[in-house]
N, C-alpha and C positions, 0 to 999 in steps of 0.2 A: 511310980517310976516304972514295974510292970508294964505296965499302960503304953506308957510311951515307947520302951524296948518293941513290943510286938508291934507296932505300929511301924516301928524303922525294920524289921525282920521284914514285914507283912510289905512294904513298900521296897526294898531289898530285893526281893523274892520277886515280885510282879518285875522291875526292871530286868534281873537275870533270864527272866523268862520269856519277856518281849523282845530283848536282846538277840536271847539263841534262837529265838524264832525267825527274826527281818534276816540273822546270817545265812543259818542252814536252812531251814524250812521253807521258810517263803518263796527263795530262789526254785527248789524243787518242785513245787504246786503252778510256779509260773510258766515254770519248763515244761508240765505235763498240761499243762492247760492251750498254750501256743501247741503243743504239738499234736493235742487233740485238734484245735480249731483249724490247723494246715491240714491233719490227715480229711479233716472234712470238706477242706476247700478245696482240696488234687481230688477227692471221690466226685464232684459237683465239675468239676474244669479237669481232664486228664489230660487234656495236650498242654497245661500249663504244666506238669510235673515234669522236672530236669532229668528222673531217673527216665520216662520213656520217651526222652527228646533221643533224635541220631544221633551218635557221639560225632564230635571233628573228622571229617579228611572219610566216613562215609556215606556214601551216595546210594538213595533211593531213587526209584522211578512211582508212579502210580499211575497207574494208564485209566484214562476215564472213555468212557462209550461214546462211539460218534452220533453226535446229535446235532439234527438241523434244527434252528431256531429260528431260521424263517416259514418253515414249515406250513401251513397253517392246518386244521383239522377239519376233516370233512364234514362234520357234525356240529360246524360252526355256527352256519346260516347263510340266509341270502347274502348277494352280493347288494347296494345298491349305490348309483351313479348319484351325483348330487349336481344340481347347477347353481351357478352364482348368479343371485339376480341386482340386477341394478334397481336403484334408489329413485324414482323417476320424481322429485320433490323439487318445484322451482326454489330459486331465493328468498320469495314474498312467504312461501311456506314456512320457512327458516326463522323468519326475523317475528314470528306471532309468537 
């Protein structure tokens, strides 16, 4: 009868246990795991973090440099002219 007591004790004990675990604990380990994996994803993408977005209602500028982009660079190369040649191929050609 022993036997069987420690056995309901011992099965007892394991459910109290896995119980206070899924309540308290688990929640806390999930909470610091998301928020490790977030602080690692705003380190990798910072313009995706909401803390260094502009807040509402203020206005930035960013002034970028004037650049021509038709430009071309002198160290490009020769220029050269191409012509289009015509096909000079009768029909008898065509139909072999």
């Amino acid at each position: 009868m022993s036997g069987l007591l420690k056995l309901i004790i011992v099965l007892l004990s394991f459910y109290l246990f896995f119980r206070l675990f899924t309540i308290y604990i688990a929640p806390l380990l999930v909470k610091l795991f998301i928020k490790r994996v977030q602080k690692m994803f705003y380190n990798q993408n910072p313009e995706m973090n909401p803390d260094s977005r502009p807040k509402k209602g203020k206005v930035t500028i960013h002034r970028m440099k004037d650049k021509k982009d038709n430009e071309i660079p002198s160290d490009l190369g020769d220029y050269i002219d191409y012509e289009e040649l015509k096909n000079n191929q009768t029909d008898n050609d065509d139909k072999n």
